[in-house]
Backbone and ligand atoms as CSV (ligand in chain L), in Angstrom:
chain,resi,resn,atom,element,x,y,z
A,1,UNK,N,N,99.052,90.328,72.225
A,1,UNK,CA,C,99.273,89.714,73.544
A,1,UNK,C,C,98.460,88.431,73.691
A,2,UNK,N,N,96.829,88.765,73.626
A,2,UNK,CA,C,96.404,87.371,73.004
A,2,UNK,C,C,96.925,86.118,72.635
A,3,UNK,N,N,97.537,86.742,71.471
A,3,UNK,CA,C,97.899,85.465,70.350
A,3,UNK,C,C,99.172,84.535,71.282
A,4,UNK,N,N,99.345,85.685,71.639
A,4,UNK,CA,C,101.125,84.816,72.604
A,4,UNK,C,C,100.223,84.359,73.611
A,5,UNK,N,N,99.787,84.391,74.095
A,5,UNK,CA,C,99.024,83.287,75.754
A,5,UNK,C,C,98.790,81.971,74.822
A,6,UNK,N,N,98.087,82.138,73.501
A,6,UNK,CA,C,97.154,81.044,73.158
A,6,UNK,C,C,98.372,80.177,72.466
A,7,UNK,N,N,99.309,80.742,71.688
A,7,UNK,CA,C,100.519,80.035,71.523
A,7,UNK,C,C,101.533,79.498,72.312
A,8,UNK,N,N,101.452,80.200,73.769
A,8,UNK,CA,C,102.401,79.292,74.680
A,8,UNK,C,C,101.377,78.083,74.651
A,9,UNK,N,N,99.894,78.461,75.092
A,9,UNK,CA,C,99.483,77.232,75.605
A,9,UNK,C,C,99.818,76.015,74.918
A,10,UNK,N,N,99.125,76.450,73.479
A,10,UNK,CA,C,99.486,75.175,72.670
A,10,UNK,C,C,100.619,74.465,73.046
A,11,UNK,N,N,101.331,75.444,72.935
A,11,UNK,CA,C,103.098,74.568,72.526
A,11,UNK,C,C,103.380,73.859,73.880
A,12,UNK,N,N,102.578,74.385,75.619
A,12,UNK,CA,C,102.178,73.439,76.441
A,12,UNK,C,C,102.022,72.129,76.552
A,13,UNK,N,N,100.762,71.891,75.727
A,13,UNK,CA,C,100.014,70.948,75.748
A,13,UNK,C,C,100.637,70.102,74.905
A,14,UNK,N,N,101.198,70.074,73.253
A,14,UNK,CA,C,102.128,70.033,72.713
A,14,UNK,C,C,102.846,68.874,73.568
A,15,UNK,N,N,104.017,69.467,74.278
A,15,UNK,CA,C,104.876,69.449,74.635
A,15,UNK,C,C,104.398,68.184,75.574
A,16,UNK,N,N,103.375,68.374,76.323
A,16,UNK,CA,C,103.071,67.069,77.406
A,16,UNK,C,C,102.370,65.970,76.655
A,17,UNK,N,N,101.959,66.202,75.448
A,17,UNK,CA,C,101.446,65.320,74.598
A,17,UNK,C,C,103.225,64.387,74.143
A,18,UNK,N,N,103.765,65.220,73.615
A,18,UNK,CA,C,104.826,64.580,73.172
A,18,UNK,C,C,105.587,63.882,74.366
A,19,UNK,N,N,105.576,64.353,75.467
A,19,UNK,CA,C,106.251,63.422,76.891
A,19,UNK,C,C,105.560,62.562,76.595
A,20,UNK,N,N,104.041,62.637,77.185
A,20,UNK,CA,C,103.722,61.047,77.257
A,20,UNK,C,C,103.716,59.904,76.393
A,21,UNK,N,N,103.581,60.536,75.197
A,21,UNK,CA,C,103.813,59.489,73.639
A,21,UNK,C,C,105.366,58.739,74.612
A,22,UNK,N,N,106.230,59.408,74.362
A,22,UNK,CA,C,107.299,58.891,74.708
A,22,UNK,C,C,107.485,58.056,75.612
A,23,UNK,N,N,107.145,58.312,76.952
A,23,UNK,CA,C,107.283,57.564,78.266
A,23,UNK,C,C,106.621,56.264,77.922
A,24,UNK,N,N,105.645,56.228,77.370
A,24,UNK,CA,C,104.927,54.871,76.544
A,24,UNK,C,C,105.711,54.055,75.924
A,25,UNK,N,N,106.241,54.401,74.909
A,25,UNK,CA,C,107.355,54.097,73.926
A,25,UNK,C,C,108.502,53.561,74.618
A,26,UNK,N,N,109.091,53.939,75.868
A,26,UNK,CA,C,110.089,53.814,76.206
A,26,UNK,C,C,109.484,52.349,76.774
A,27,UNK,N,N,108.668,52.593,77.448
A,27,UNK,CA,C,108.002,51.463,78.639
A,27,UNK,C,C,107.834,50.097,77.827
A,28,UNK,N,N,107.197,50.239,76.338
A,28,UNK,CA,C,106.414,49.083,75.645
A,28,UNK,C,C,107.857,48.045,75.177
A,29,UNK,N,N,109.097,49.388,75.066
A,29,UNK,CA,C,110.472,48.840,74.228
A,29,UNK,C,C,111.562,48.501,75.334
A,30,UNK,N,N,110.810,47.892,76.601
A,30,UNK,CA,C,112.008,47.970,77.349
A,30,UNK,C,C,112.304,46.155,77.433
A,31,UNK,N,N,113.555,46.511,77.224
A,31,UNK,CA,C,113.772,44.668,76.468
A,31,UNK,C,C,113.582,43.812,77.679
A,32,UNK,N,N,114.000,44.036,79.233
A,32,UNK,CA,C,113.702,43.046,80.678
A,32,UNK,C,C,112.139,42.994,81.314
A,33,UNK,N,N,111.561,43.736,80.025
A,33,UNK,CA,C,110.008,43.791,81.118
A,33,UNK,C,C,109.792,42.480,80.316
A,34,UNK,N,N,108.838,41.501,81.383
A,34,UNK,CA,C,108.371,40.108,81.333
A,34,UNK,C,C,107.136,40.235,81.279
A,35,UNK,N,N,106.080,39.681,80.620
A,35,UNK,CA,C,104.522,39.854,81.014
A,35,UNK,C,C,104.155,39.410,82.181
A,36,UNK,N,N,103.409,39.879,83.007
A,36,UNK,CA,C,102.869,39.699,84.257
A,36,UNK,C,C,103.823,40.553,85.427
A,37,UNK,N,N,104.665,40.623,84.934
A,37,UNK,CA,C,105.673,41.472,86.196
A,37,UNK,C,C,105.319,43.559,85.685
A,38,UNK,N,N,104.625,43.333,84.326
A,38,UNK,CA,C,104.115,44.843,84.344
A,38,UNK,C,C,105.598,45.454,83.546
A,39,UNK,N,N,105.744,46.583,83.274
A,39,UNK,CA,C,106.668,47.017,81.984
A,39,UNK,C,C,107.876,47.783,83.096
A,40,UNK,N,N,108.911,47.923,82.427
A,40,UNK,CA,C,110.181,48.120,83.383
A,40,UNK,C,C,110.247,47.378,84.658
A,41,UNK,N,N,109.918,46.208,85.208
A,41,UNK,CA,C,110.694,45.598,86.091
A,41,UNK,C,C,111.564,44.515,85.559
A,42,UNK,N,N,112.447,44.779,86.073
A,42,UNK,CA,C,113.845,44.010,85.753
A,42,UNK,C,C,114.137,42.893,86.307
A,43,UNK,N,N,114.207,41.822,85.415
A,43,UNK,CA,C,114.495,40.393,85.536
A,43,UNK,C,C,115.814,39.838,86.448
A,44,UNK,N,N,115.927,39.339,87.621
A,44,UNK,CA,C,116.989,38.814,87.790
A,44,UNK,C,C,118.304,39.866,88.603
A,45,UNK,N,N,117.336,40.577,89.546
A,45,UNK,CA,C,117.912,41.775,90.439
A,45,UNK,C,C,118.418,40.888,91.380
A,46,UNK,N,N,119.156,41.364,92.420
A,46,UNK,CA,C,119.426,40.720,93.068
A,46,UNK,C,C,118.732,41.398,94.169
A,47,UNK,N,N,118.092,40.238,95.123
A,47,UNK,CA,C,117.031,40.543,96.543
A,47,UNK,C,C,117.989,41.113,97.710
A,48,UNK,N,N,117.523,42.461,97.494
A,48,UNK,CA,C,118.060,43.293,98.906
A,48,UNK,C,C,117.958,42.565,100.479
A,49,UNK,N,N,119.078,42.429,100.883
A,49,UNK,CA,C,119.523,41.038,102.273
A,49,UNK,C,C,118.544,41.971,103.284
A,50,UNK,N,N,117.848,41.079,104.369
A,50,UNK,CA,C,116.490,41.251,104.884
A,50,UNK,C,C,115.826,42.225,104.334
A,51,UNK,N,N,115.551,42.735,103.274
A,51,UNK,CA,C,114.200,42.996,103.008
A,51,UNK,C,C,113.800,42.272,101.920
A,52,UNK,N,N,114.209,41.378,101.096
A,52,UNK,CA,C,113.269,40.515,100.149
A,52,UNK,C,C,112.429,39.651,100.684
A,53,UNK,N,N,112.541,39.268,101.577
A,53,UNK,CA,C,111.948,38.181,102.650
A,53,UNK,C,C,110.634,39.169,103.235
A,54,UNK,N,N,110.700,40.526,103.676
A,54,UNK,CA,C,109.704,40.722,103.822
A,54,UNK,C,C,109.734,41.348,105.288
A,55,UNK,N,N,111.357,41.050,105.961
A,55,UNK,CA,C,111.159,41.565,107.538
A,55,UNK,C,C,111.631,42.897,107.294
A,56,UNK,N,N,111.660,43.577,108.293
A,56,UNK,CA,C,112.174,45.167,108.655
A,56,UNK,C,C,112.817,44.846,109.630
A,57,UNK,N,N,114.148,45.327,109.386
A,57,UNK,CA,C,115.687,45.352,110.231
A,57,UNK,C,C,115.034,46.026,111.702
A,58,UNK,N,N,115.703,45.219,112.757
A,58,UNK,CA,C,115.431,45.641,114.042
A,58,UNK,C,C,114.105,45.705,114.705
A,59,UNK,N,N,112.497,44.747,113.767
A,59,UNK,CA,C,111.449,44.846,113.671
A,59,UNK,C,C,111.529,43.226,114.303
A,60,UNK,N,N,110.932,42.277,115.007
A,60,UNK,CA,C,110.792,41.367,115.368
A,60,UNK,C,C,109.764,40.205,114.561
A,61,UNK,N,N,110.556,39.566,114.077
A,61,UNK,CA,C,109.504,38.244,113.100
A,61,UNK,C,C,109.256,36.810,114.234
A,62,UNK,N,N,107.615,36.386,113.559
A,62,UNK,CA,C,107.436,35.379,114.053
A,62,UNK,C,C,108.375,34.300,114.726
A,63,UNK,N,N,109.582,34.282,114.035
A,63,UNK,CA,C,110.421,33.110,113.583
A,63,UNK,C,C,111.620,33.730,114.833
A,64,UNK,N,N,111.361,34.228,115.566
A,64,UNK,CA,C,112.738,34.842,116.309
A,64,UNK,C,C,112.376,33.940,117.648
A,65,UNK,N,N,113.629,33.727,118.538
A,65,UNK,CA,C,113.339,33.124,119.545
A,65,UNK,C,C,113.716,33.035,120.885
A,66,UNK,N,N,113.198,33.090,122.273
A,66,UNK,CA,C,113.618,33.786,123.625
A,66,UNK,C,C,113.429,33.135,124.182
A,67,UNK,N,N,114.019,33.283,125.485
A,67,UNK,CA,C,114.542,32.398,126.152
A,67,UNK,C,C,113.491,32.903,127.574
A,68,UNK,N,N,113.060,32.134,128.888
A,68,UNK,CA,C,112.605,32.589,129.464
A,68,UNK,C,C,113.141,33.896,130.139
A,69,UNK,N,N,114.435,34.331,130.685
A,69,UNK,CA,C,115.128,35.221,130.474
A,69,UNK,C,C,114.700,36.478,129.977
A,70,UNK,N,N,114.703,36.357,128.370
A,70,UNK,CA,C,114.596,37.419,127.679
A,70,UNK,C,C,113.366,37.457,127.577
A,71,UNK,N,N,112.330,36.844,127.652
A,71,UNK,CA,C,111.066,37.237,128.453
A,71,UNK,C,C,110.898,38.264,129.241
A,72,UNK,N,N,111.676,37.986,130.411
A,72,UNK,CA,C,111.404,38.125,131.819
A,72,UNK,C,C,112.504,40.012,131.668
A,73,UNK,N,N,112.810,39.948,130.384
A,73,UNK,CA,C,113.650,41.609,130.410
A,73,UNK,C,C,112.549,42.572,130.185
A,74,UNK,N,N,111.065,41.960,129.422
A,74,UNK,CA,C,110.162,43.415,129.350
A,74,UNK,C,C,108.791,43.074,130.132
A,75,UNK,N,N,109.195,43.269,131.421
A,75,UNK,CA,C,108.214,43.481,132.154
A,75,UNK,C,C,107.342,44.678,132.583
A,76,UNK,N,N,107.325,45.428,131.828
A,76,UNK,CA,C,106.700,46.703,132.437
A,76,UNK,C,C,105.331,46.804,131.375
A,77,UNK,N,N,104.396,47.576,131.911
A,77,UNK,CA,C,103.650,47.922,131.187
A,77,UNK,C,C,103.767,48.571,129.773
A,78,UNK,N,N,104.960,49.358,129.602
A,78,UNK,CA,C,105.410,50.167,128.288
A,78,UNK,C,C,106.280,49.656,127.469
A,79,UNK,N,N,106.654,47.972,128.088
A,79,UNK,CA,C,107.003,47.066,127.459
A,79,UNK,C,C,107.106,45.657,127.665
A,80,UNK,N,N,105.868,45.005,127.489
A,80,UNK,CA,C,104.948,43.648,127.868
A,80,UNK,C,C,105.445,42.920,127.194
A,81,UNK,N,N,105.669,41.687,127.632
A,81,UNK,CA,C,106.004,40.381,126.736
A,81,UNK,C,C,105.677,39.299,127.758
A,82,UNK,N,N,104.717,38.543,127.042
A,82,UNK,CA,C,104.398,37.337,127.664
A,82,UNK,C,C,104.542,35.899,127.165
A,83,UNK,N,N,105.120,34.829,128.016
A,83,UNK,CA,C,104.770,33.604,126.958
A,83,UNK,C,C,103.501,32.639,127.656
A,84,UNK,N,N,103.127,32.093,126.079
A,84,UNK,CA,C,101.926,31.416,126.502
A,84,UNK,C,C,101.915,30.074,125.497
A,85,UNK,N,N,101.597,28.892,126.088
A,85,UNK,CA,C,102.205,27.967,125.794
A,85,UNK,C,C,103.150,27.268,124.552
A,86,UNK,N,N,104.122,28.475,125.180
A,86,UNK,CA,C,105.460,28.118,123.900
A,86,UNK,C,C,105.762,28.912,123.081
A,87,UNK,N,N,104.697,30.062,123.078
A,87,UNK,CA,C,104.809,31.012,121.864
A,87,UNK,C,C,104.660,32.209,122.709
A,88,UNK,N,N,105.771,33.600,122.338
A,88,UNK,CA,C,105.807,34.992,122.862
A,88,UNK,C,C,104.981,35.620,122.273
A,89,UNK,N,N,104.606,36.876,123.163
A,89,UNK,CA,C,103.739,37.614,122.885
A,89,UNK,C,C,104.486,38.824,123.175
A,90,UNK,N,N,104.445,39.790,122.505
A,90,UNK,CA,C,104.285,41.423,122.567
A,90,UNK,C,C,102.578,42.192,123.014
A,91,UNK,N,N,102.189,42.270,124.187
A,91,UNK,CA,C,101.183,42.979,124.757
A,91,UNK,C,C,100.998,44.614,124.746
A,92,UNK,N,N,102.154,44.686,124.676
A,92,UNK,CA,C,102.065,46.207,125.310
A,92,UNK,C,C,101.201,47.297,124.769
A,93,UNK,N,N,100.407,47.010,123.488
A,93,UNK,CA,C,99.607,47.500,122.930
A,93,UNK,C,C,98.455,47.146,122.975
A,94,UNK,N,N,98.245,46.045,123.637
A,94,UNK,CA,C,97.480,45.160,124.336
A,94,UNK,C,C,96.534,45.811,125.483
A,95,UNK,N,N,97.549,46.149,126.337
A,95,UNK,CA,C,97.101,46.518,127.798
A,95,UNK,C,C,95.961,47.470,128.032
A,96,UNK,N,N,95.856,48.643,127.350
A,96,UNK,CA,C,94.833,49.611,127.676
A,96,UNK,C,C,93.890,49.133,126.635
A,97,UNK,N,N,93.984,47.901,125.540
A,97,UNK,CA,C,92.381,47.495,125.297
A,97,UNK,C,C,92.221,46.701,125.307
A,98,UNK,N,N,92.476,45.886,126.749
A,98,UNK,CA,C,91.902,44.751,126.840
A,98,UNK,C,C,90.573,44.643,126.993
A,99,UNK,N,N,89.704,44.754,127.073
A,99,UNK,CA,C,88.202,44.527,127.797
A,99,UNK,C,C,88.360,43.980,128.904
A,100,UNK,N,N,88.781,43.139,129.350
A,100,UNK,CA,C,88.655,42.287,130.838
A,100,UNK,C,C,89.739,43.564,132.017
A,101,UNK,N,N,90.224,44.657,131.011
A,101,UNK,CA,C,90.972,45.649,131.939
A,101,UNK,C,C,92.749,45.256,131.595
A,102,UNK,N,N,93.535,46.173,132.025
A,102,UNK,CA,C,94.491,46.640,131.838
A,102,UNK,C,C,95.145,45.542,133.273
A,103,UNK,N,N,94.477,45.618,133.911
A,103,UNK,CA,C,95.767,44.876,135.751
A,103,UNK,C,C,95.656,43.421,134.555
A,104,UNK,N,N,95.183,42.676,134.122
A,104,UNK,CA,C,94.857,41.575,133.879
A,104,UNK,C,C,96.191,41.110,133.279
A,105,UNK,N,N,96.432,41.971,131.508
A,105,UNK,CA,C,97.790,42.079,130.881
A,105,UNK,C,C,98.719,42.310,131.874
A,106,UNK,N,N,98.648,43.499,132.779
A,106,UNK,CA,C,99.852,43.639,133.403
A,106,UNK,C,C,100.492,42.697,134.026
A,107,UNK,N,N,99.821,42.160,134.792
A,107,UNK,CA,C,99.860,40.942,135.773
A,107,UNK,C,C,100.964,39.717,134.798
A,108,UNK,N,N,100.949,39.653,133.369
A,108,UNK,CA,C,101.276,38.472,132.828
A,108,UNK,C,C,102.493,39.234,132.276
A,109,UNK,N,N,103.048,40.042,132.203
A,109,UNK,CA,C,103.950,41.227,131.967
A,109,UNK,C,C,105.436,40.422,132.313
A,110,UNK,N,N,106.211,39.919,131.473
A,110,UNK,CA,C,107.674,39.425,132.025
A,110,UNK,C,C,107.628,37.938,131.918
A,111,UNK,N,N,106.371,37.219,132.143
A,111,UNK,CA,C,106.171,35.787,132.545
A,111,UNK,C,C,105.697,35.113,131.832
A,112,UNK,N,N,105.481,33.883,132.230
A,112,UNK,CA,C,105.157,32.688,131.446
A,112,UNK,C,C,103.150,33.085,131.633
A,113,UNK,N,N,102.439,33.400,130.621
A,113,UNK,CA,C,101.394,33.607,131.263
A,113,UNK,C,C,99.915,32.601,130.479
A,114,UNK,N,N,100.657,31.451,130.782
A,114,UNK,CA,C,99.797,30.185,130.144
A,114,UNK,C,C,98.634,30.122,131.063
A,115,UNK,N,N,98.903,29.753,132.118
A,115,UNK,CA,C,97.776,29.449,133.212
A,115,UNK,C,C,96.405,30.939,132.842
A,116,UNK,N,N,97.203,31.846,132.986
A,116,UNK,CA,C,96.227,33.002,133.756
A,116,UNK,C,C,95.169,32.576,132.387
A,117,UNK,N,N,95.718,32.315,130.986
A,117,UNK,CA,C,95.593,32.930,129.729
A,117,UNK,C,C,94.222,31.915,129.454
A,118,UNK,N,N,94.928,30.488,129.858
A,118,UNK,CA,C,94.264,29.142,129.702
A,118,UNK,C,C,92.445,28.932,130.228
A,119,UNK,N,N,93.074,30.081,131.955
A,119,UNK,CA,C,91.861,29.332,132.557
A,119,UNK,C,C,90.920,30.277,131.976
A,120,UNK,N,N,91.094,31.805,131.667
A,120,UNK,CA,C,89.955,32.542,131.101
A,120,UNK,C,C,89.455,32.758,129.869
A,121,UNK,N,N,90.086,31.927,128.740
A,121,UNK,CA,C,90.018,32.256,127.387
A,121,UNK,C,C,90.476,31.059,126.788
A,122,UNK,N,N,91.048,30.135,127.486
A,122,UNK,CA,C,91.147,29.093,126.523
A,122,UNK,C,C,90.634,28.474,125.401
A,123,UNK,N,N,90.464,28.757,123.979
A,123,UNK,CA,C,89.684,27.758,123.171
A,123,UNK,C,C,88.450,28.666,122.845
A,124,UNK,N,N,88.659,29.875,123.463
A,124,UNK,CA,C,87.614,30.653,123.032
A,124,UNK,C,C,88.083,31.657,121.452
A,125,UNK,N,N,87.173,31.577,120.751
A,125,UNK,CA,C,87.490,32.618,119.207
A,125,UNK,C,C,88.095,33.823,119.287
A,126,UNK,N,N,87.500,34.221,119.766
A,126,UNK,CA,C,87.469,36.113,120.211
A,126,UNK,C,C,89.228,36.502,120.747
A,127,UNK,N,N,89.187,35.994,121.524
A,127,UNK,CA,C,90.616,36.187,122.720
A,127,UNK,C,C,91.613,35.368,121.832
A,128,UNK,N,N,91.392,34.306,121.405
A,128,UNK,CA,C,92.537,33.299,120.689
A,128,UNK,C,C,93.274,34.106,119.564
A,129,UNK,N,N,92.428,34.515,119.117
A,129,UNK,CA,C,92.794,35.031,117.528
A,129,UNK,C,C,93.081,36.395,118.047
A,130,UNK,N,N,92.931,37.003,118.771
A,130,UNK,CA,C,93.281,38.894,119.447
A,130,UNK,C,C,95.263,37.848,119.788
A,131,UNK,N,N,95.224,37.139,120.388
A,131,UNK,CA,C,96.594,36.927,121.093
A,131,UNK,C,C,97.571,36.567,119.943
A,132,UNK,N,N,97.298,35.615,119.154
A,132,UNK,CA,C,97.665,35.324,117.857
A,132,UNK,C,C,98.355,36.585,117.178
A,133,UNK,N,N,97.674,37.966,117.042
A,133,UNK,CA,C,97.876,38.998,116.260
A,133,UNK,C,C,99.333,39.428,116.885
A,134,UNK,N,N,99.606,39.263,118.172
A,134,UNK,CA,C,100.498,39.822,119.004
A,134,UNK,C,C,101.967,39.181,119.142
A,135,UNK,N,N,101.907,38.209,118.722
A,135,UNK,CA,C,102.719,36.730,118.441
A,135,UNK,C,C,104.268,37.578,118.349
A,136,UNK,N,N,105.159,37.364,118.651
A,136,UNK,CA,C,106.432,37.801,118.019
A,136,UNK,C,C,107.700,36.417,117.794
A,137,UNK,N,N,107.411,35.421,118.514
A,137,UNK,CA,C,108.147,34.448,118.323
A,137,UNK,C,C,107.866,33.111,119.227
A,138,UNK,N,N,109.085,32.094,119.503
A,138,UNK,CA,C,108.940,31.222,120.291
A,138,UNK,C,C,109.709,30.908,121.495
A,139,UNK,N,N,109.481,30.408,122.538
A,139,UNK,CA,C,110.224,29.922,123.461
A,139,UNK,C,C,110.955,29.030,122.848
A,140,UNK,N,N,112.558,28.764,123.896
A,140,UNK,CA,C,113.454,28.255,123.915
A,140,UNK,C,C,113.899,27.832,125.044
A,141,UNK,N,N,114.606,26.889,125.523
A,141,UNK,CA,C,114.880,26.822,126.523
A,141,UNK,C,C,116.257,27.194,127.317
L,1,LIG,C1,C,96.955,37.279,127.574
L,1,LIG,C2,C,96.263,37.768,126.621
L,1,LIG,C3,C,94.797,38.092,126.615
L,1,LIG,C4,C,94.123,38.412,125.522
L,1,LIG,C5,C,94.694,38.505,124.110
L,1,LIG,C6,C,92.753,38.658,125.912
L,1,LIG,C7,C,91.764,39.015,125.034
L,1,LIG,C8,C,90.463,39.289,125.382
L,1,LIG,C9,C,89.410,39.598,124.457
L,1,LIG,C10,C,89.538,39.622,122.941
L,1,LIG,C11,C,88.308,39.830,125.173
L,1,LIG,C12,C,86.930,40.179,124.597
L,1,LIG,C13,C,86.184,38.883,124.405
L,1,LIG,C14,C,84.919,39.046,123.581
L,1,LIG,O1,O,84.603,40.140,123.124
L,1,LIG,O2,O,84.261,38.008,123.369
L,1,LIG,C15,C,88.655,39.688,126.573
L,1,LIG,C16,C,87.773,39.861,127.621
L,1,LIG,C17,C,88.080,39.606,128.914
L,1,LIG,N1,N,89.289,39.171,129.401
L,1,LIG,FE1,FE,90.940,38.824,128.343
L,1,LIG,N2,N,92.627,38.496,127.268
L,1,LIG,C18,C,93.845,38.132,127.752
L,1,LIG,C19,C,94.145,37.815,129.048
L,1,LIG,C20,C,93.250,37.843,130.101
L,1,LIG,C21,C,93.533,37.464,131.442
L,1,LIG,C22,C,94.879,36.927,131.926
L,1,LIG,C23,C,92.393,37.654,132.173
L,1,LIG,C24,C,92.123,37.428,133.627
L,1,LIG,C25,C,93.024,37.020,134.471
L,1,LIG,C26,C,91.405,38.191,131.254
L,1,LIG,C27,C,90.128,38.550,131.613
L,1,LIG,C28,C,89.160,38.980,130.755
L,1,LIG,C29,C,87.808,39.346,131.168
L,1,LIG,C30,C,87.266,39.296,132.585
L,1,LIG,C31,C,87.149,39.745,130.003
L,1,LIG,C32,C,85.703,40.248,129.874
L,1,LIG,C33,C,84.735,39.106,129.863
L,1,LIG,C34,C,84.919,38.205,128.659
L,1,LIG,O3,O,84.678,38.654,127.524
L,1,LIG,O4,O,85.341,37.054,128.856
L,1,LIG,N3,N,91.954,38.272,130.007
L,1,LIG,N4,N,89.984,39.355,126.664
């Protein structure tokens, strides 16, 4: 009984020895792998339509663009959008951490919210670069 445990094992180990030899072999001989692209990627695929670029379907890119209007459609707290000089914002994730408080975002919720944005944070590091992160596109007219 012994002898049979110690002979499956072998023929185990064996056996995963001989996979991986192989999977190697296959990888080193694969005629489209290019150096620097790493072994089996294939030369000259064709780029899957919006996702080679990098967006996610129904996901909102920088580059998209609204109208004051379509602004003015997510006004609520559970769905914030503000513009601020020229460029939209998505808040709504915004709102419960703002530091200066939650009425503050709300308040700019639907609207053009340059002024409010300008007179308390204008040109300041901290707040500039937090609004930046939130960016979803541009005004239009
Ligand atoms: C519209 C987008 C806004 C963003 C992205 C934003 C971002 C920020 C950030 C990052 C801070 C922390 C600053 C720090 O740690 O140095 C802050 C603080 C504050 N915010 Fe805002 N804020 C916005 C709008 C507003 C508005 C409209 C008001 C008032 C009407 C306001 C009032 C305040 C106050 C009172 C503080 C605390 C004091 C200070 O750090 O200045 N914020 N905000």
């Amino acid at each position: 009984m012994k002898k049979i445990i110690i002979g499956a094992v072998v023929v185990v180990i064996l056996a995963i020895g001989a996979y991986a030899y192989f999977q190697k072999q296959s990888n080193n001989n694969n005629p489209v792998s290019v150096p620097g692209n790493g072994p089996g990627v294939e030369v000259g695929s064709a780029p899957i339509p919006g996702i080679a670029d990098g967006s996610v379907p129904g996901k909102p890119t920088q580059t998209d663009t609204y109208t004051l209007s379509e602004v003015a459609a997510h006004a609520t707290k559970s769905d914030c959008y503000t513009a601020i000089r020229g460029s939209v914002y998505n808040l709504t994730s915004w709102i419960s951490q703002h530091p200066g408080g939650a009425k503050a975002i709300e308040g700019l919720c639907g609207k053009d919210g340059t002024d409010a944005f300008v007179k308390q944070h204008g040109g300041k590091s901290k707040p500039e670069e937090t609004l930046a992160g939130f960016k979803v596109g541009k005004m239009v007219q």
